[in-house]
C-alpha positions in Angstrom: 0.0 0.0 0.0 1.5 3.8 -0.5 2.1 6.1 2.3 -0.9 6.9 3.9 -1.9 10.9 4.1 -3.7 12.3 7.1 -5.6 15.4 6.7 -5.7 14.8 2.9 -8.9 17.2 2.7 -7.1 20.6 3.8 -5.1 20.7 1.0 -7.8 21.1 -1.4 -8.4 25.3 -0.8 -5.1 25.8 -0.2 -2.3 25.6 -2.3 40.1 5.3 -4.3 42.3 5.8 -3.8 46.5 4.5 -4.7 47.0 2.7 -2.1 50.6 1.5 -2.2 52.7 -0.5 -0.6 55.2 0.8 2.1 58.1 1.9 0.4 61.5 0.6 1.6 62.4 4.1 3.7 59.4 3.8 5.5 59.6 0.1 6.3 60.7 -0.7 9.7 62.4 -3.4 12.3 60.3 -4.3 14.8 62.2 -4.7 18.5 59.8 -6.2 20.7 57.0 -3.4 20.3 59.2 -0.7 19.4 60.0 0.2 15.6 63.4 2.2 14.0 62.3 3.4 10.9 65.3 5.2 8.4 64.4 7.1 5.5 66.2 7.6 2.2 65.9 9.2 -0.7 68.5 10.4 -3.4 69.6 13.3 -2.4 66.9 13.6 0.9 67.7 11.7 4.1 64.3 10.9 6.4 64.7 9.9 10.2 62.4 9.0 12.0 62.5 8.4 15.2 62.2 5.2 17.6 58.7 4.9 18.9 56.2 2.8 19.9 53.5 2.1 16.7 50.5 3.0 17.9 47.8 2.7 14.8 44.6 5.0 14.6 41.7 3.1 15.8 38.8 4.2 13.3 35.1 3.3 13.4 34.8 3.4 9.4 32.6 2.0 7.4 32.1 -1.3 8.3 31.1 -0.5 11.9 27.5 0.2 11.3 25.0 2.1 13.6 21.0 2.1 13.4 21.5 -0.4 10.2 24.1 1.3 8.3 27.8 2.4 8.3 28.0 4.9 11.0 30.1 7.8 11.6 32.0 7.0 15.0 30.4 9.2 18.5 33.0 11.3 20.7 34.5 14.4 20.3 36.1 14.5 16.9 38.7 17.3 17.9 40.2 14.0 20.6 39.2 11.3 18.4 43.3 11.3 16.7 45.6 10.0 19.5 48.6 11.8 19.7 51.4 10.8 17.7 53.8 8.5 18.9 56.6 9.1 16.2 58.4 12.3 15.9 58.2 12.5 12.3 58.8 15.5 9.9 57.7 13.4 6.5 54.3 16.0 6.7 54.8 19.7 6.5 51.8 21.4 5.5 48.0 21.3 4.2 46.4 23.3 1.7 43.3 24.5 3.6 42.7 24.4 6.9 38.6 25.0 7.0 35.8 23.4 5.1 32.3 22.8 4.9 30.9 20.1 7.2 29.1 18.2 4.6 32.9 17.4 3.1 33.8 17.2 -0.2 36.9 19.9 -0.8 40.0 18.9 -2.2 43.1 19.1 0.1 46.7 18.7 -0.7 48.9 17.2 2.1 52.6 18.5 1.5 56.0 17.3 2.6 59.1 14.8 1.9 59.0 11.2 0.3 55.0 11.3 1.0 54.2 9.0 -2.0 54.2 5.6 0.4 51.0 7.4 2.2 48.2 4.7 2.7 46.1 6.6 4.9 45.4 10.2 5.9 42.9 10.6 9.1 40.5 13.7 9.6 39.5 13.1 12.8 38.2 10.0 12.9 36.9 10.0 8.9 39.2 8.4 6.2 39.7 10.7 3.4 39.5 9.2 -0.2 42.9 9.8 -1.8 42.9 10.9 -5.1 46.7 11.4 -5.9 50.5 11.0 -4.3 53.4 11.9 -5.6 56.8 12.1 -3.9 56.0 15.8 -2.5 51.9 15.7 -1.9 48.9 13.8 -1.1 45.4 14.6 -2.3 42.6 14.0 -0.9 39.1 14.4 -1.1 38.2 15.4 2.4 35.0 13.5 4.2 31.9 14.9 6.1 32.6 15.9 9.7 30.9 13.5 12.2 27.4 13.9 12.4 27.6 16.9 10.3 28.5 19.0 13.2 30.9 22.0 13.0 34.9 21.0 14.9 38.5 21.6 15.0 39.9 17.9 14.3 43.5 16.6 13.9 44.5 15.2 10.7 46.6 11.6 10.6 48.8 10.1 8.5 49.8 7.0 7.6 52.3 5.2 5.7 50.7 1.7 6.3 50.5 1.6 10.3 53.4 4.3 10.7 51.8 7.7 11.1 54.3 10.4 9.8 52.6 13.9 10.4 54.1 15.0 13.3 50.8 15.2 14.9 50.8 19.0 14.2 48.1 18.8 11.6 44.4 20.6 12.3 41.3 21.3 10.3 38.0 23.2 10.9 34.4 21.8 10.3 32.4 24.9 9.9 28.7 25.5 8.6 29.9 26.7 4.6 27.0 26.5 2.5 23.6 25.5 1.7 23.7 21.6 2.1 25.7 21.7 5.2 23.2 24.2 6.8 20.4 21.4 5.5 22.6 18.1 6.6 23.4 19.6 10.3 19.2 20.2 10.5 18.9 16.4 9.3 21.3 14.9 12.0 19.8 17.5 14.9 16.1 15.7 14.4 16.6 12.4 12.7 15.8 11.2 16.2 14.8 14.0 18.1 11.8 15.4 16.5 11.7 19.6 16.1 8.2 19.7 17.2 8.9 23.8 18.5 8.8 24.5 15.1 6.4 21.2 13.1 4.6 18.9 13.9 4.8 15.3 13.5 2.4 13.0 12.0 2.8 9.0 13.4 4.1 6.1 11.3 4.5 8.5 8.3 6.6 11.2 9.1 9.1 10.5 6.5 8.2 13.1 3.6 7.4 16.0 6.0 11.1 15.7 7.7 12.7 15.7 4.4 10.7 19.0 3.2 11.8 20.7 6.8 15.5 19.6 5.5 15.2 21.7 2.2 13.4 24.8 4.2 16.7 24.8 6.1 18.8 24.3 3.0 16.9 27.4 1.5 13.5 26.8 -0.3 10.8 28.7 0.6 7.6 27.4 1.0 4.8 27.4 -2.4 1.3 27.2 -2.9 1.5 23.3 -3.4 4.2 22.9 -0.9 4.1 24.3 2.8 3.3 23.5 6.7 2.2 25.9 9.5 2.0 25.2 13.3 2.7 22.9 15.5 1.5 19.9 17.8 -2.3 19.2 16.8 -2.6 22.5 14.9 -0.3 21.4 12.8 -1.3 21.8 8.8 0.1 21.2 5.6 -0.2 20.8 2.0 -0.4 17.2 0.3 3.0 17.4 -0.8 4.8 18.4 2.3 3.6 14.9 3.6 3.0 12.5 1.1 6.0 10.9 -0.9 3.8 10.6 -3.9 2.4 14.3 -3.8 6.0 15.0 -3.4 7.5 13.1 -6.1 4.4 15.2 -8.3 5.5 18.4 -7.1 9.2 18.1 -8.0 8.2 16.8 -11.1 6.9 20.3 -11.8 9.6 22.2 -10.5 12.6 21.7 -12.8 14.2 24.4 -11.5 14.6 22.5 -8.0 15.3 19.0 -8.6 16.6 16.8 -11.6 14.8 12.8 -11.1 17.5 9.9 -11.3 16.9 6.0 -11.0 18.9 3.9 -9.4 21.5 3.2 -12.3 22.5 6.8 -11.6 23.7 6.2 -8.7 27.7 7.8 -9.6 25.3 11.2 -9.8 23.9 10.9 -5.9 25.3 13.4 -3.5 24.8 14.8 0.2 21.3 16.6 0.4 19.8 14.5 -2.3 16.3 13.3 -1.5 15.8 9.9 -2.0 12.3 8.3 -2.8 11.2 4.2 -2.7 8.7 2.3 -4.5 7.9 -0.9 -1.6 5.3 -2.7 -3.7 6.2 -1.4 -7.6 2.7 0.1 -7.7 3.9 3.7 -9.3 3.3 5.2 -5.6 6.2 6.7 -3.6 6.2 4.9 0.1 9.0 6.1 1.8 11.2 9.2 1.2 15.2 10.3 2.9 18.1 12.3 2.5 21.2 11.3 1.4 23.7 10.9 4.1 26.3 9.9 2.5 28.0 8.4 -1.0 31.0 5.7 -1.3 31.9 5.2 -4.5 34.3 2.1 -4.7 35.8 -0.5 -7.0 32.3 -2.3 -6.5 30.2 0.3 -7.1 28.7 3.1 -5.9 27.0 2.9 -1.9 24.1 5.4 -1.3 23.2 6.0 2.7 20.0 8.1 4.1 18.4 9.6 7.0 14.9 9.9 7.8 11.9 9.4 9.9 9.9 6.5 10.1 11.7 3.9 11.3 14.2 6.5 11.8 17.7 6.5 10.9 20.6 8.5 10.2 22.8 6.3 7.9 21.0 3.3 6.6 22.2 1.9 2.8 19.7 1.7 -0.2 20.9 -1.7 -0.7 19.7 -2.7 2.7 16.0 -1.3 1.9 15.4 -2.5 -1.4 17.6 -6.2 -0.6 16.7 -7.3 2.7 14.0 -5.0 4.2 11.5 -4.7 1.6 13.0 -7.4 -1.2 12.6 -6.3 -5.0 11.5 -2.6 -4.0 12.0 0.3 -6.4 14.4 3.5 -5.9 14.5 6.8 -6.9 16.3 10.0 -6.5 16.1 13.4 -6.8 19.2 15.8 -7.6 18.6 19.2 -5.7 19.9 22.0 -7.2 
């Protein structure tokens, strides 16, 4: 069956990175927990000093929370131990601030850096894009739960981290989406009911249109909500997926559809929409939480209410919780 609407009837008036091996300067001899590691180079000499190894304990994505890969809980600016090798390898970044929601393109500088395996903001893997013998680009990832915070950065040449654990970055509220994403992971689980209200066992649609108010639409004819608690009102597309799906459909200017073999197109902020039953109906809509795009394919995670969740894969609804279901997305603009 689709999404059930309450108070249909007031509507009607109203309108990957190269990963290499550890090179042979960076590779160590391991003295009963301690490690001497020697650098060379022609023309460039690398010590590093003898330390103990102590490797970055991550909660990546394979450590899932409320169904899906979940980012890790703690304060990100302690979440990067500090270093237990007094290393020089890393000098300097190319920006130190960026929007929560990720995405910008740092370049890690310093000497013989083209072994690097791994480089660590906060607790988030970045996705490297390049190394050569003098940088390291990455691709820099969301800040935990979308929240603005100074973090460390960490980096590895295998399980040897080199940066001198001098390294910092700022998480701050940049732009549109992140504006929109730090809303979504505020009241994925703790309802704003100050400001909406909430409707039970299909909430789904009306959280995602409160995440594009906050991202910077304004409310329409067709599309809008007023009050709260039992005063709460709405149009039929604020809280139906369906209505919804027929309202972007009109407005061009706000969303592009994809299906689900555009997958490489998904981003942050993207609504998405499912199809349970194949009946033509929209059942269940999201926002994109996040995107891995890997040898395998491409992973899409959401947020919602309704059976609420903050980082739950596509796969997972359309595979094992509702088998054979249809997906959908929308590209906002």
């Amino acid at each position: 069956m689709p999404e059930q609407l309450p108070h249909a009837q007031r509507d009607d008036a109203r309108a990957h990175s190269p990963h290499r091996r550890l090179s042979a300067r960076y590779r160590g001899l391991p003295l009963r927990g301690r490690r001497v590691v020697a650098g060379a180079a022609a023309g460039a000499a690398l010590l590093l000093a003898t330390a103990v190894i102590a490797p970055l304990a991550v909660n990546g994505a394979g450590s899932p929370r409320s169904g899906a890969a979940a980012q890790p809980d703690g304060d990100p600016a302690l979440s990067v131990p500090a270093s237990t090798v007094n290393a020089t390898a890393v000098t300097a970044i190319s920006e130190t601030t960026g929007p929560v929601a990720g995405g910008s393109t740092v370049t890690v500088s310093g000497t013989d850096v083209d072994g690097v395996t791994r480089v660590v903001f906060g607790s988030q893997d970045a996705e490297i894009l390049s190394a050569t013998s003098t940088e390291v680009t990455v691709a820099v990832p969301p800040a935990s739960d979308f929240s603005p915070a100074d973090v460390g950065i960490a980096v590895y040449a295998d399980d040897l981290r080199i940066d001198g654990d001098t390294l910092s970055y700022r998480y701050d509220i940049m732009s549109p989406v992140d504006t929109q994403m730090a809303y979504v992971f505020a009241h994925w689980d703790d309802y704003n009911l100050a400001e909406y209200g909430s409707l039970p066992d299909t909430d789904c649609a009306n959280f995602a249109s409160q995440s594009l108010i906050e991202r910077g639409w304004t409310m329409h004819e067709d599309w809008w909500a007023e009050g709260t608690g039992e005063d709460f009102d709405f149009s039929k597309a604020w809280v139906s997926s369906t209505f919804f799906m027929n309202y972007l459909e009109g407005r061009p200017d706000l969303a592009t559809a994809l299906d689900d073999t555009q997958r490489d197109q998904v981003k942050v902020g993207d609504i998405v929409q499912f199809d349970w039953d194949n009946s033509g109906d929209r059942d269940h809509t999201g926002i994109v939480s996040r995107v891995e795009t890997t040898d395998a394919g491409t992973q899409v995670y959401y947020a919602g209410h309704t059976d609420d969740t903050d980082y739950r894969t596509v796969d997972e609804a359309i595979t094992v919780l509702h088998p054979g279901a249809d997906v959908y997305y929308w590209s906002i603009a």
